[in-house]
N, C-alpha and C positions, 0 to 999 in steps of 0.2 A: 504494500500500500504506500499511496506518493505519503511524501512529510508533511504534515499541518505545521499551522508555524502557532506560536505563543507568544503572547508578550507580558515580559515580567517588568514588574517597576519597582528598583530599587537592588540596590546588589554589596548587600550588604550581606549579614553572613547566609542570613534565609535566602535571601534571592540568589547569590552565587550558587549555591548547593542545587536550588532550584531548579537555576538557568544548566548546571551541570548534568543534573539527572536527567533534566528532558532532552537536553541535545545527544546524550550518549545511548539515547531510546529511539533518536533518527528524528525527531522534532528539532524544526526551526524556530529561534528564539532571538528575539527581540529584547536586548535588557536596558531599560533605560535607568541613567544615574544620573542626578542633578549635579554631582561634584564632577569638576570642578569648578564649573560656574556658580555654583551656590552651596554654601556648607551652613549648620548651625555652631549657635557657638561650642559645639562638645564635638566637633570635627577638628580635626587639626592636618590630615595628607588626602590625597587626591584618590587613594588606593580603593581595593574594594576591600569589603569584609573589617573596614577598620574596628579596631577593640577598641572604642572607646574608656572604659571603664579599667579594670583589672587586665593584667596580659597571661593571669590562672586562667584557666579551663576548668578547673578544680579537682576533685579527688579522679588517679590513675585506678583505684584497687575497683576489683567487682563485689567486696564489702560495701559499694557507694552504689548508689542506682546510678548516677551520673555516669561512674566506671563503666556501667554495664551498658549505658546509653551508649558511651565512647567505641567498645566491643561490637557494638549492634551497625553503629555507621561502619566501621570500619570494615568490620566484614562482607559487607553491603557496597563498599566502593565510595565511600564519600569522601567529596574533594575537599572539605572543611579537614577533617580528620588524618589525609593524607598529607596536606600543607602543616597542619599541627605539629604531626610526629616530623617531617622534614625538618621543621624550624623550631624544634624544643631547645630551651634550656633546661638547668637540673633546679629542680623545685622539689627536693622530697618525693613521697606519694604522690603529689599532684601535677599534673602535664600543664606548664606554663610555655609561653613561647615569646621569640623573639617578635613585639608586634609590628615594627616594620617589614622584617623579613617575611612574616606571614601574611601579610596583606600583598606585599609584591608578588610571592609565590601563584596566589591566586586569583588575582591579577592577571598575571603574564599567562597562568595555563586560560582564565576564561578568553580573554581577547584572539589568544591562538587558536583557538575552538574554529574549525568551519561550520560549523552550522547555529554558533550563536554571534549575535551583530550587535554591537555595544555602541548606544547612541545616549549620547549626554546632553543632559535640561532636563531642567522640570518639568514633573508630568502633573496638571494640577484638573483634569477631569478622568474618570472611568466610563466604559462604555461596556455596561455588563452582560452585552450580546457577544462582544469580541472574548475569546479566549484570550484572559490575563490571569497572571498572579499579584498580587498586590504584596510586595514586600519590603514597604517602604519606614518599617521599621519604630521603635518606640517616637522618634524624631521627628517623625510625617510633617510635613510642611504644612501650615495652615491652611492656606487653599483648597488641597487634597482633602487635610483631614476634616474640613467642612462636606467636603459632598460625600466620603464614606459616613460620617452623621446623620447625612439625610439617607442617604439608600438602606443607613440598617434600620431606621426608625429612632434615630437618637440614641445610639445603643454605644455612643463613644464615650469611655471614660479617660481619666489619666491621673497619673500619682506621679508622682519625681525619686528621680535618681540620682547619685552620687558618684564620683570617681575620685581615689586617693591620687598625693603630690608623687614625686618620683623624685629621688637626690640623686646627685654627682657622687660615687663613692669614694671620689678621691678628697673631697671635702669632708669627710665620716672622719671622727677621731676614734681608730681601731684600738685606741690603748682602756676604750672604756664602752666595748661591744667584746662578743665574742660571737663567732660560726660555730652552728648547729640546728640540726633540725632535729623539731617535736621528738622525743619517745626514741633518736637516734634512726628515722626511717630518711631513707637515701642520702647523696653524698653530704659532710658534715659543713661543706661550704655552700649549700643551696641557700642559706637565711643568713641574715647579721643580726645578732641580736643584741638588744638597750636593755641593760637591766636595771631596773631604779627599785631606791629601799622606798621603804614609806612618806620617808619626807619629801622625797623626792616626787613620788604619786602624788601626794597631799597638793602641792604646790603647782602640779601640771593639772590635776582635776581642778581646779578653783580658778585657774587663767583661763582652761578649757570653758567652763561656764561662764563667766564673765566677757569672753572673747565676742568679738563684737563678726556678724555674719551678715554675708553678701547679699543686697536686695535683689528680688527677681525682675527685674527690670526687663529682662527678654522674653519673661514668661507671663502667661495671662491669667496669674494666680491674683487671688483678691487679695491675700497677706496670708504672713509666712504662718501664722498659727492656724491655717483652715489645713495645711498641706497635709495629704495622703502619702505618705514616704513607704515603699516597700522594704517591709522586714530585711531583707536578705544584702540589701545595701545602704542599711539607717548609717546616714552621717554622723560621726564620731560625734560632735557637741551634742548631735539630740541621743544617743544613748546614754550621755553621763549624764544627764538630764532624768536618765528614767532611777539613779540611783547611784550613790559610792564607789560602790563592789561590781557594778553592772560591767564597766571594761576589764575589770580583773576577772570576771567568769566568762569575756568574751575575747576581742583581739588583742585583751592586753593579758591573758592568761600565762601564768607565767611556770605551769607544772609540765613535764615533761623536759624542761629547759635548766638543769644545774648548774652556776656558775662553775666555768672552770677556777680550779683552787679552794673552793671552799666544799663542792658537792653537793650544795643546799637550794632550793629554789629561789628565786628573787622575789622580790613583793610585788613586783608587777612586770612584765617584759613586753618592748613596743619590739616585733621583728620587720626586717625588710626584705622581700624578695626578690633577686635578679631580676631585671628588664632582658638584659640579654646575655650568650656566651660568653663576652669579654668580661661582664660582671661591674661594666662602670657606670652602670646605671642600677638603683635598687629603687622600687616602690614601699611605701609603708602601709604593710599585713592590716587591711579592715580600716585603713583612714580616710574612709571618703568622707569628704567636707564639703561644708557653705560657708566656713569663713573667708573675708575678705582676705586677697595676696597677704597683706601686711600682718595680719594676723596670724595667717599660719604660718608665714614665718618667722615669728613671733614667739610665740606660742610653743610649736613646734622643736622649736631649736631648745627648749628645755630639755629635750629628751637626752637622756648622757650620751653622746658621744656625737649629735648633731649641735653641739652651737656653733658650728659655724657653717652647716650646712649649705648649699648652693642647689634651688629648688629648680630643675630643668625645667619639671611642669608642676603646678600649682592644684590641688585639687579645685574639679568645679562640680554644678548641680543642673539638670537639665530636666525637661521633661520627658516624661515617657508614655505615648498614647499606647490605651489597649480596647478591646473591644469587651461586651459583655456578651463574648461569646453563643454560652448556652442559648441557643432559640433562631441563633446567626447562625451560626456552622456545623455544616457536618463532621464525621471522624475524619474523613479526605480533606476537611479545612476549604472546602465549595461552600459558595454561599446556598442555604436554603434557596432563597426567593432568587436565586441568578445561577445556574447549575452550571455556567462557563464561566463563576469569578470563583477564583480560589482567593483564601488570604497566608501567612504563613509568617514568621518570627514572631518578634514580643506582640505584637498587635494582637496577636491572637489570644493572649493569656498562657505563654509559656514563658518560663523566665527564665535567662542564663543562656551563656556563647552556645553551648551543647547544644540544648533546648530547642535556643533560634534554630540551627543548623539542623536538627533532627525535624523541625513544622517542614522547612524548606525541601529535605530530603521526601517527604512523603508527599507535600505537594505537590512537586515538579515531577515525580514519579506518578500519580495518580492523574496531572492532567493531562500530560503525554501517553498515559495507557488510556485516555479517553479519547483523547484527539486520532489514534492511532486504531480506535476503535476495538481495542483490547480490554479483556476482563479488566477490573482494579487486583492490586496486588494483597494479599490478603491477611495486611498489617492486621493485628487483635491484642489484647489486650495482657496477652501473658509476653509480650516485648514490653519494652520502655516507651520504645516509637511509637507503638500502636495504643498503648495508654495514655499518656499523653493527649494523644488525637480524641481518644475520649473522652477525655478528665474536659478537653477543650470544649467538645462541644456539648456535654450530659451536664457539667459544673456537678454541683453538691448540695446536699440544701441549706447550705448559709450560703452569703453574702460571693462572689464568684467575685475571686483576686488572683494574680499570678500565680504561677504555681513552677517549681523548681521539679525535676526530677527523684521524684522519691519512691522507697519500695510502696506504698501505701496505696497508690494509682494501681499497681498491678494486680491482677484478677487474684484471688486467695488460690492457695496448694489444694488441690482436691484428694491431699492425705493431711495427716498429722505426723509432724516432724516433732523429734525430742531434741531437746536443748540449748532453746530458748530463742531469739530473735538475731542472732548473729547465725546459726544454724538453718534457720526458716528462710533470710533472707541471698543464702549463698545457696537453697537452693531455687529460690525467684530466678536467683542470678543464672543458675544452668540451665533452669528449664525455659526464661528468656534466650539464651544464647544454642541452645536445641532447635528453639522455634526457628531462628535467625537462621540456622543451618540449611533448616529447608526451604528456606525462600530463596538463599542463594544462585540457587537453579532458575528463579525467573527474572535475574539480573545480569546472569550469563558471563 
């Protein structure tokens, strides 16, 4: 059968994976991206796939649903996944990457594609007769994200997001850090760690709250105490905000972590982790911000062994549109009421690089097995991918919010497993990747 063609909008980590699946299915694709003519302010390169946020992917093990997510693309052929493990740095347990080198990587393979055609500008109408994907990501341009408003029936919501600063490590004073990672899991130079006594916490919580934060000038929030912030990326000043101890039983946890010389935990540890291979760049573990530049470097440089820090990038806060999914979308991520508009990353109510890349994976896989006039593939619920796609469009009966990859989405064991929930979930973990096996055969 000749090739239908597709058009994706946005190529970002959803729509790359997208525009990949459906081109290597024999679909011609269309990928439109507004950069470089036009970026928000949480863009900073020209590239596709950019990480705006974090340059983790997060947890490697298949103890993690995420792990098991990562297992599921990879197996499956996903070009998120293959530029990842290309362009890793060493992160412990967790598969982090070099974000420049990954976003070139994927990049240079979509544009090289013959059968996908990369045209740039903004795309600010849909026309939900034509075969499109819309993956235009938590960022959507207001334009846009007014007329998907109207076509779901008002079904648009959004909360705001975070990204941590990034230091020069050659500014780090290493005589009051030390290299290690958590629990001793992978190599011992993947983190630098800050260890501070108590006095020293004491005096960084109290500047932390006191520290004066960036007005959303770019954003169409009514003020900053109406804001809807997603759990999974609450900016550092609004967590010490929820309590004392709250950063010490979260990114500033400091067990697992023994000063060398003494053997004893520290009363609080800030870590940083490589940006890239060379290691002269480190982000700081969980500090995404809205304080003003001055502030956080301010602030910030309290921490032992940053005062005198040199911040390449500054953390910022942006918005991030999603849909209220349930009632919108199918488990293939097609709109109900328009059976040729798919949507696909955070828009959709998945949250996290993985996540996005796994909406996009199934997307661009299920509109190409339509356009091509071919079964759907027959993602379900005991994958990660295929839960997911669930979870997206069934929601729960509370309140429907982002949602991360976790065992919780996946269909229950139809035995009883003994000993206890680390045992229950490694076997989610195989019998997800059992499933995954036998789909392989219709991805060729």
């Amino acid at each position: 059968m000749a090739a239908r063609k597709l058009k994706i909008i946005g190529a970002g980590l959803a729509g790359s994976e997208a525009a990949w699946q459906a081109a290597r299915r024999g679909v011609e694709v269309e990928l439109w991206e507004m950069k470089p003519q036009k970026k928000t302010p949480a863009h900073h390169s020209d590239g596709f796939a950019e990480l705006c946020c974090s340059n983790s992917l997060r947890s490697n093990q298949l103890s993690n649903a995420v792990g098991v997510l990562k297992a599921e693309l990879s197996a499956l052929g996903s070009l998120i996944m293959e530029a990842a493990y290309a362009t890793e740095v060493p992160a412990g347990g967790a598969l982090a990457v070099n974000r420049e080198d990954f976003s070139a990587y994927i990049t240079q393979k979509i544009k090289s594609h013959p059968l996908i055609c990369v045209r740039e500008g903004e795309v600010t109408e849909i026309n939900p007769e034509e075969p499109t994907i819309v993956a235009t990501g938590p960022l959507t341009s207001d334009a846009l994200a007014e007329q998907i408003s109207a076509m779901v029936g008002g079904g648009e919501l959004h909360f705001y997001d975070a990204a941590a600063p990034i230091v020069d490590f050659a500014s780090v004073d290493t005589s009051r850090t030390f290299f290690a990672s958590r629990y001793g899991k992978g190599s011992p130079d993947d983190y630098l760690n800050c260890p501070m006594t108590e006095a020293e916490y004491d005096a960084f919580y109290h500047a932390l709250l006191s520290a004066e934060v960036a007005k959303l000038k770019d954003f169409d929030a009514a003020s900053q105490k109406d804001l809807t912030v997603f759990e999974g990326c609450m900016p550092v000043e609004v967590m010490a905000k929820r309590g004392y101890d709250t950063l010490r039983f979260g990114p500033m946890k400091p067990v697992g972590l023994p000063v060398p010389g003494t053997g004893k935990d520290a009363y609080a540890v800030v870590q940083l982790r490589r940006e890239n291979v060379a290691g002269t760049m480190y982000n700081l573990v969980g500090f995404q911000t809205h304080l003003t530049f001055p502030e956080q470097k301010r602030v910030f440089r309290m921490i032992p062994g940053l005062e005198n820090a040199e911040f390449m990038r500054y953390g910022v806060m942006h918005r991030n549109t999603y849909l209220n999914s349930p009632g919108i979308l199918a488990s293939d991520y097609s709109v109900l009421k328009y059976p040729n508009l798919w949507f696909a990353g955070q828009m959709t109510g998945v949250e996290g690089y993985v996540e996005s890349a796994g909406s996009g994976f199934v997307a661009g896989t299920q509109a190409a097995q339509k356009l091509l006039g071919l079964d759907p593939i027959p993602f379900d619920d005991t994958t990660v991918l295929g839960a997911m796609a669930q979870y997206v469009s069934r929601g729960t009966n509370s309140k429907f919010q982002p949602m991360n990859a976790n065992f919780g989405v996946l269909a229950p064991l139809d035995r009883k497993v003994k000993g206890g929930k680390k045992v229950r979930n490694e076997a989610l973990a195989q019998r997800a990747l059992a499933r995954v096996n036998e789909l392989r055969e219709l991805f060729g």
